[in-house]
LUMVO-323849 format. One record per residue: residue number from 0; y negated, z negated, x of N, C-alpha, C in turn; residue in one letter. Coordinates in Angstrom, 3 decimals, padded with zeros to 6 digits, always signed. Layout:
BEGIN
+-----+----------+----------+----------+----------+----------+----------+----------+----------+----------+------+
! pos !      n_Y !      n_Z !      n_X !     ca_Y !     ca_Z !     ca_X !      c_Y !      c_Z !      c_X ! code !
+-----+----------+----------+----------+----------+----------+----------+----------+----------+----------+------+
! NUM !        Y !        Z !        X !        Y !        Z !        X !        Y !        Z !        X !    A !
...
+-----+----------+----------+----------+----------+----------+----------+----------+----------+----------+------+
***
This chain:
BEGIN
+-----+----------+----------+----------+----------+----------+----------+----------+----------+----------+------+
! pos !      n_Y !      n_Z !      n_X !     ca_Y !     ca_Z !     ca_X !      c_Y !      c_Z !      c_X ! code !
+-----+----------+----------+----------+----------+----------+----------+----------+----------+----------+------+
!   0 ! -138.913 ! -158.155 ! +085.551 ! -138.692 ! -157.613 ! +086.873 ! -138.920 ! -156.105 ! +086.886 !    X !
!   1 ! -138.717 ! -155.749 ! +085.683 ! -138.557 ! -153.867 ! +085.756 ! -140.191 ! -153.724 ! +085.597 !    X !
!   2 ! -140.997 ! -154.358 ! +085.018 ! -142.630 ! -153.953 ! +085.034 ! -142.963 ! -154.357 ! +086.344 !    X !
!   3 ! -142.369 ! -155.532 ! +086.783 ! -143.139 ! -155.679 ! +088.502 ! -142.513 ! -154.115 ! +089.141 !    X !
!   4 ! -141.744 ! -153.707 ! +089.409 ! -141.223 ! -152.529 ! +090.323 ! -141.834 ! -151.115 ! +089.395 !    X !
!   5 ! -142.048 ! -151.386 ! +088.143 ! -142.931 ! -149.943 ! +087.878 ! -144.229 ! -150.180 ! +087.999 !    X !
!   6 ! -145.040 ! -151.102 ! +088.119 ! -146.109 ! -151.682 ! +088.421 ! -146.382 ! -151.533 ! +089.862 !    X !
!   7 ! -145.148 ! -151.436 ! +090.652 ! -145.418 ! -151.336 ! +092.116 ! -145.628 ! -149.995 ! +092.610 !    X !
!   8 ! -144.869 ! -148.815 ! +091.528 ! -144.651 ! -147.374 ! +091.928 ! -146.018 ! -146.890 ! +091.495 !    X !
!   9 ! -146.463 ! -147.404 ! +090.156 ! -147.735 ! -146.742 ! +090.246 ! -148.908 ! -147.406 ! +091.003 !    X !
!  10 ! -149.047 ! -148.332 ! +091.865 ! -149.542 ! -148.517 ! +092.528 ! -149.668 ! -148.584 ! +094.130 !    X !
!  11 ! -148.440 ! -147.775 ! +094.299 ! -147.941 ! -147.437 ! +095.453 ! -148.961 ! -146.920 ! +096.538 !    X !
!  12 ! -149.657 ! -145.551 ! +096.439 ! -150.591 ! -145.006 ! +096.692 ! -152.274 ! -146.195 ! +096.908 !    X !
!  13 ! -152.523 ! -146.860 ! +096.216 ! -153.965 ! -147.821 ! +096.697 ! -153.098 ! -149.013 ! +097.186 !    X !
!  14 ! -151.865 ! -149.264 ! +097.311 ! -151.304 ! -150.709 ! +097.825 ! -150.541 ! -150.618 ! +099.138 !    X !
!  15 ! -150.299 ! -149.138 ! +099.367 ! -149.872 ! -148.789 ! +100.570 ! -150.736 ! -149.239 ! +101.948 !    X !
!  16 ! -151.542 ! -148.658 ! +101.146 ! -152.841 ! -148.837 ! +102.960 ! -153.089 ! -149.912 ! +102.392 !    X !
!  17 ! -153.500 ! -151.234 ! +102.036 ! -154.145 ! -151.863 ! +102.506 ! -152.824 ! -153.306 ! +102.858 !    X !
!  18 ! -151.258 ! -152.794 ! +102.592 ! -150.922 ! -153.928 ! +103.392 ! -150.562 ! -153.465 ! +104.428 !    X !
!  19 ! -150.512 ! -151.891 ! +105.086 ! -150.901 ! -151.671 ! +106.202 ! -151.530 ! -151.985 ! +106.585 !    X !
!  20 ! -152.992 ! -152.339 ! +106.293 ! -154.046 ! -153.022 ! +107.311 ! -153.863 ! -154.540 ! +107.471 !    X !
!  21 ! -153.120 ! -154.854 ! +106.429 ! -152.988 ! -156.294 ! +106.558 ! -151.564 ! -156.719 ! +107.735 !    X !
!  22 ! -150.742 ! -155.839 ! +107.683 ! -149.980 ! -155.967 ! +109.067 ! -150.804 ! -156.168 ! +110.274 !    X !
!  23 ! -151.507 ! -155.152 ! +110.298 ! -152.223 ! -154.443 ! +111.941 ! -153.164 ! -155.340 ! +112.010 !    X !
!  24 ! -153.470 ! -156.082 ! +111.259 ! -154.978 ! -157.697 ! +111.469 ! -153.889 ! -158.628 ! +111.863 !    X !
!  25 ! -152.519 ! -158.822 ! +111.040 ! -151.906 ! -159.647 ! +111.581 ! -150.911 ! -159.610 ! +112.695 !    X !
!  26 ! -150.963 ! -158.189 ! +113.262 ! -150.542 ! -157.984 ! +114.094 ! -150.911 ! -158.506 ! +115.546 !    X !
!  27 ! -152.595 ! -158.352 ! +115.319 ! -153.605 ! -158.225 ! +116.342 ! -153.679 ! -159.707 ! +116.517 !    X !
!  28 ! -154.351 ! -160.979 ! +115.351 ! -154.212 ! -161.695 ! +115.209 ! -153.064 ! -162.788 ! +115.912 !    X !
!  29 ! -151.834 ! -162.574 ! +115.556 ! -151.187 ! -162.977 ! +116.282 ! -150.636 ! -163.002 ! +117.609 !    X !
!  30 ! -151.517 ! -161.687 ! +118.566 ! -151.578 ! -162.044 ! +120.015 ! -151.955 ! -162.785 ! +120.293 !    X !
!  31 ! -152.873 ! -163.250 ! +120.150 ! -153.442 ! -164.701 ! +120.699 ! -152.741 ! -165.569 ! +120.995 !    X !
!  32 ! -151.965 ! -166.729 ! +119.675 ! -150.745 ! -167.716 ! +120.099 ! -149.858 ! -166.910 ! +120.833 !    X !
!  33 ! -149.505 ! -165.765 ! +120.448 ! -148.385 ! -165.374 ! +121.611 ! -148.764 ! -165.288 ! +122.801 !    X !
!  34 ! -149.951 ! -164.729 ! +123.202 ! -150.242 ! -165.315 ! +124.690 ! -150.520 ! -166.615 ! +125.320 !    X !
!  35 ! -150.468 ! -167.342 ! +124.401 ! -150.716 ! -168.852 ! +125.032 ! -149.104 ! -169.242 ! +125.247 !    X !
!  36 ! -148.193 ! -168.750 ! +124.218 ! -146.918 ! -169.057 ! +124.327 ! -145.988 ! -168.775 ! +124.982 !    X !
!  37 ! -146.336 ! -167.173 ! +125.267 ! -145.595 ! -166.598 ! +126.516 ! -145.895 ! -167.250 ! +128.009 !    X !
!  38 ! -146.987 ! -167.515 ! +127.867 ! -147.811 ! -168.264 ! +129.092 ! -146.975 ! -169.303 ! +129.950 !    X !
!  39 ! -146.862 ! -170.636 ! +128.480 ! -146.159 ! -171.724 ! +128.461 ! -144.811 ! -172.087 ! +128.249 !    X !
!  40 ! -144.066 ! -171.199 ! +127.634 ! -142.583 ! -171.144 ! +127.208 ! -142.287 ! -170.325 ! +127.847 !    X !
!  41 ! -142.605 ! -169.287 ! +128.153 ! -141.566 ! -167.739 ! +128.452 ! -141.890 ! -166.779 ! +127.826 !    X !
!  42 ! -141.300 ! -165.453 ! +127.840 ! -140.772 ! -164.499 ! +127.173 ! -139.989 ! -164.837 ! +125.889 !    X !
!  43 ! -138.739 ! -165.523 ! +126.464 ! -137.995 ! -165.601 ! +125.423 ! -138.407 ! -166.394 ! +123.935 !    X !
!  44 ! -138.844 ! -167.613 ! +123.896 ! -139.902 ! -168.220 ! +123.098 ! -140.376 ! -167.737 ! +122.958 !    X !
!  45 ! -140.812 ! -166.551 ! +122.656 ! -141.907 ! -165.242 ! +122.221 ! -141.373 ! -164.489 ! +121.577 !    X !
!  46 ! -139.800 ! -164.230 ! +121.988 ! -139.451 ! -162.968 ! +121.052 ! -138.536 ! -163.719 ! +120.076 !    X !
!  47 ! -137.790 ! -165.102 ! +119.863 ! -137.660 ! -165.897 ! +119.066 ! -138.589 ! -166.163 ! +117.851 !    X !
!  48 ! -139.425 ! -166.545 ! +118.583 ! -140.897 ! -166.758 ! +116.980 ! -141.114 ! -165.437 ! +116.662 !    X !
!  49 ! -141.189 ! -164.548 ! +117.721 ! -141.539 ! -162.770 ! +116.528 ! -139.947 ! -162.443 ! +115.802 !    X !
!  50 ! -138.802 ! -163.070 ! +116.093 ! -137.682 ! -162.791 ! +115.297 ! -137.914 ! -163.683 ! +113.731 !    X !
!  51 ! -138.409 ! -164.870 ! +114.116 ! -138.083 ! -165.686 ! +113.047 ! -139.620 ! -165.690 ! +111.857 !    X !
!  52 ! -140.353 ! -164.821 ! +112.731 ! -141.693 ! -164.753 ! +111.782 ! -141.057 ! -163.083 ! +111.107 !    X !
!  53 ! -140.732 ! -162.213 ! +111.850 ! -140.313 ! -160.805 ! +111.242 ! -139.297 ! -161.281 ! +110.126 !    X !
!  54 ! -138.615 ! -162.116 ! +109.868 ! -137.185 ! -162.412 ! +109.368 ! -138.162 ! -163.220 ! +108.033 !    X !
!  55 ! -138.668 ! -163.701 ! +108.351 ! -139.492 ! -164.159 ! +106.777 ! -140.270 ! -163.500 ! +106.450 !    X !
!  56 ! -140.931 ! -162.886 ! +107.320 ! -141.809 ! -161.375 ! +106.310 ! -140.764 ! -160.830 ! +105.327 !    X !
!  57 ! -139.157 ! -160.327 ! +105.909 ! -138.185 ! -159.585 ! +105.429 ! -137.944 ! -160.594 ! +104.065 !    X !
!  58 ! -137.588 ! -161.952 ! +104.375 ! -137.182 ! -162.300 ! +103.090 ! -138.460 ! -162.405 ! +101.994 !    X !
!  59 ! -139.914 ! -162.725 ! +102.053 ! -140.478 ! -162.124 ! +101.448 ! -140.597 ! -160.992 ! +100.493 !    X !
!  60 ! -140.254 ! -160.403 ! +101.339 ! -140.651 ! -158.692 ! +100.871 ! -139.772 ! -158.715 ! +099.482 !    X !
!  61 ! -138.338 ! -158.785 ! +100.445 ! -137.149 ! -158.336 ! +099.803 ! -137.006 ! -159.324 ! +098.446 !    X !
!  62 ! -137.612 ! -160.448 ! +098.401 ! -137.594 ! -161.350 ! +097.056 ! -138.653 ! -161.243 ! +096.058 !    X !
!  63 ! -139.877 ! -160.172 ! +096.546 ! -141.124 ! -160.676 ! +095.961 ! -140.941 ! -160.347 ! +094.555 !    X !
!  64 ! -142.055 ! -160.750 ! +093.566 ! -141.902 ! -160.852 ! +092.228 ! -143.629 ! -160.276 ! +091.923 !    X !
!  65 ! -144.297 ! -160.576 ! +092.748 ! -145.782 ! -159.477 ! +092.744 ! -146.237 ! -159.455 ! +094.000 !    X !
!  66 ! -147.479 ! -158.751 ! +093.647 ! -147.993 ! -157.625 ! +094.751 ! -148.580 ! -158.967 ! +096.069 !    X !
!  67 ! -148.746 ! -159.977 ! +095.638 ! -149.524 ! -161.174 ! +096.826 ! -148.532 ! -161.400 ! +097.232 !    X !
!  68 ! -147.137 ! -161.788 ! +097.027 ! -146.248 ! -162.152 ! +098.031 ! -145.769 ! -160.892 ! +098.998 !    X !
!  69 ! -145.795 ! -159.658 ! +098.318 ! -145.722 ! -158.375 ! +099.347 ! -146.692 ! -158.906 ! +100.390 !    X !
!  70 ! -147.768 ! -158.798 ! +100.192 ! -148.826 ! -159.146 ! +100.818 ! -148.673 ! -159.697 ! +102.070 !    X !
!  71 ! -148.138 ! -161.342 ! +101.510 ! -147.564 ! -162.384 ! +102.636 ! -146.916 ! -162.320 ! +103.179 !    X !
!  72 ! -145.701 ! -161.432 ! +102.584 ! -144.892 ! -160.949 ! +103.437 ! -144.934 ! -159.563 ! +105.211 !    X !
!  73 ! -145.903 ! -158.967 ! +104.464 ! -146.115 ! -158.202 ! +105.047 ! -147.370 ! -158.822 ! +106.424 !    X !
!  74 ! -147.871 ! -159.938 ! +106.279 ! -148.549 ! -160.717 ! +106.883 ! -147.505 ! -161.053 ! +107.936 !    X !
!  75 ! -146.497 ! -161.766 ! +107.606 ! -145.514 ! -162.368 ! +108.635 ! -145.128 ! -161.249 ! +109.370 !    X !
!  76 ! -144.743 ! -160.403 ! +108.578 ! -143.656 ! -159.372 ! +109.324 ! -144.915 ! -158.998 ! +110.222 !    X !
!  77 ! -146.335 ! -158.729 ! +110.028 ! -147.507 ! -158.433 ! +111.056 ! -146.913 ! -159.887 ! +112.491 !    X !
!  78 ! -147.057 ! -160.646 ! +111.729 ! -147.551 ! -161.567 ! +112.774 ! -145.736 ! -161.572 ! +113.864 !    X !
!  79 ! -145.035 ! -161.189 ! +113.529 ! -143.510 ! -160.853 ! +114.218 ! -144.024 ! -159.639 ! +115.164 !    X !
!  80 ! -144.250 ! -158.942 ! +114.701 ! -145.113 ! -157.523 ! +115.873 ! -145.907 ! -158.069 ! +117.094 !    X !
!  81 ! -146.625 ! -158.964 ! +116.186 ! -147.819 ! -159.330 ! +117.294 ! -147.096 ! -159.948 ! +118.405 !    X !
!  82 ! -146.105 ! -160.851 ! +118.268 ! -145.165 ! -161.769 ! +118.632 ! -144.551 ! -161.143 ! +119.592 !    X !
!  83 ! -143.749 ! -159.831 ! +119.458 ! -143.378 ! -158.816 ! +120.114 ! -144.020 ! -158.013 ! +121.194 !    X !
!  84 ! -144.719 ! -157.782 ! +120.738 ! -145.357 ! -156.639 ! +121.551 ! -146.277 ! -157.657 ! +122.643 !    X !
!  85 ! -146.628 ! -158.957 ! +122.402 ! -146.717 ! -159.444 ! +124.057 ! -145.797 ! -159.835 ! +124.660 !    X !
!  86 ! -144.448 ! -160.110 ! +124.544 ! -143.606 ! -160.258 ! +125.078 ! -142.940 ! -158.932 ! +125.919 !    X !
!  87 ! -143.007 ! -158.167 ! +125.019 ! -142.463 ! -156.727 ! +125.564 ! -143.510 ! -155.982 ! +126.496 !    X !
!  88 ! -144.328 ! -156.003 ! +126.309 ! -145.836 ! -155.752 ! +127.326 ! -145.659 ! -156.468 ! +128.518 !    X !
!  89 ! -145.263 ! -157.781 ! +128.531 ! -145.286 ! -158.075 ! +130.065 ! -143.922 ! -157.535 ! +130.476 !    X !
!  90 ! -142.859 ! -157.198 ! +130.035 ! -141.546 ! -156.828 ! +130.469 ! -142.016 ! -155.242 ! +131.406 !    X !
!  91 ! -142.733 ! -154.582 ! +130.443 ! -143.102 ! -153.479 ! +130.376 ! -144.094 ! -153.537 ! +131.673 !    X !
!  92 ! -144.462 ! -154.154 ! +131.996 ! -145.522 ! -153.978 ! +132.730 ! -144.816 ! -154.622 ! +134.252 !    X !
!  93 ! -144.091 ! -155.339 ! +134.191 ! -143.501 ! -155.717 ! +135.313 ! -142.196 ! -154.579 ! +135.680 !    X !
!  94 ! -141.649 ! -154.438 ! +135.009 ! -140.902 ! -152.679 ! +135.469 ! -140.937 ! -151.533 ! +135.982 !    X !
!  95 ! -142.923 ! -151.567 ! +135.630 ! -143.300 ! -150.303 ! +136.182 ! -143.417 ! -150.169 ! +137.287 !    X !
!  96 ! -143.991 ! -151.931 ! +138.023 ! -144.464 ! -151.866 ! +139.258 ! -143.256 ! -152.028 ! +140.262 !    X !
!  97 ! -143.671 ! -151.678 ! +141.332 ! -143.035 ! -151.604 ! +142.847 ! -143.025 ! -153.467 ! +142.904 !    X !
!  98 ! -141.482 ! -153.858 ! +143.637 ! -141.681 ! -154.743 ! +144.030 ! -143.160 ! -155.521 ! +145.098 !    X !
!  99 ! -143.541 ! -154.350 ! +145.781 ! -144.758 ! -155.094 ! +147.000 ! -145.941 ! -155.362 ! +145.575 !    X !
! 100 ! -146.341 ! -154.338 ! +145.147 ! -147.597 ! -153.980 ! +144.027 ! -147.241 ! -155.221 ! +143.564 !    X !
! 101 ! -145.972 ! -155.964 ! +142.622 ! -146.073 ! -156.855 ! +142.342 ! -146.639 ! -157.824 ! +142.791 !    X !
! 102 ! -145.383 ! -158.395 ! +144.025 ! -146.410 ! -159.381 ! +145.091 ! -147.697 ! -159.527 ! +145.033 !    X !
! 103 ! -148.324 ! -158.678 ! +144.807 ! -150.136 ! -158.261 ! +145.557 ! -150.482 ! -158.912 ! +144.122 !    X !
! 104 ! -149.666 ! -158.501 ! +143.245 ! -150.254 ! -158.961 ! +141.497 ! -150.529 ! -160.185 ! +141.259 !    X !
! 105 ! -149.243 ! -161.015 ! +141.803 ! -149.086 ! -162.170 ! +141.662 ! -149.947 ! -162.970 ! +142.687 !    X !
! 106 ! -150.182 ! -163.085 ! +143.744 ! -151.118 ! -163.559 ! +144.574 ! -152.677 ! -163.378 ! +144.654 !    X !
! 107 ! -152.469 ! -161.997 ! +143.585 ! -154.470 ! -161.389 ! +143.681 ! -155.191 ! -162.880 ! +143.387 !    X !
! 108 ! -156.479 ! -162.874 ! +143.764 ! -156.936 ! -164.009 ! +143.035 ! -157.694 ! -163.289 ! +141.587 !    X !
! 109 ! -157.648 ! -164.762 ! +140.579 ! -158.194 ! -164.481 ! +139.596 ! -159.598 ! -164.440 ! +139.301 !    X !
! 110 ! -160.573 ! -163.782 ! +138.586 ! -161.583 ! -163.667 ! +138.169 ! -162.114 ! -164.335 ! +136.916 !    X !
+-----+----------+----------+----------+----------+----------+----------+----------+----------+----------+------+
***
């Protein structure tokens, strides 16, 4: 266990960014089902699966034993963001507007 965690420090620096990028693909990535889900379930069914996908990235992380389960972990905890942030986007976006603006939103026709 003590070579995996000094193994991790000196590789801290080239392993940093790239499971940053591997969040932000799975971040992005996972809008998709969340917009089909928010669509069909709700909001709330949206921020449930980004709780319970963030919550296994966490136990991931926090258990891993090498650098691929960081990885996976850090995949989930992406795909919990993604999960989030369409749920919170439509909250966000319905707050801003004026009750009428709404109306007009909801009735526009679609393209």
């Amino acid at each position: 266990m003590e070579r995996f965690y000094a193994a991790c420090l000196n590789t801290c620096a080239t392993s940093s960014w790239l499971t940053q990028v591997m969040q932000f693909r799975a971040a992005s990535l996972a809008t998709l089902p969340a917009a089909w889900l928010t669509r069909q379930r709700g909001r709330k069914a949206s921020i449930v699966v980004a709780a319970l996908c963030y919550l296994l990235g966490v136990g991931l992380n926090a258990g891993a034993v090498n650098l691929a389960m960081l990885v996976v972990g850090r995949l989930w905890q992406g795909a919990g963001v993604g999960f989030s942030l369409q749920a919170s986007t439509c909250s966000h976006a319905a707050c801003l507007q004026t009750g009428l603006l709404r109306l007009r939103l909801h009735f526009a026709p679609s393209t």
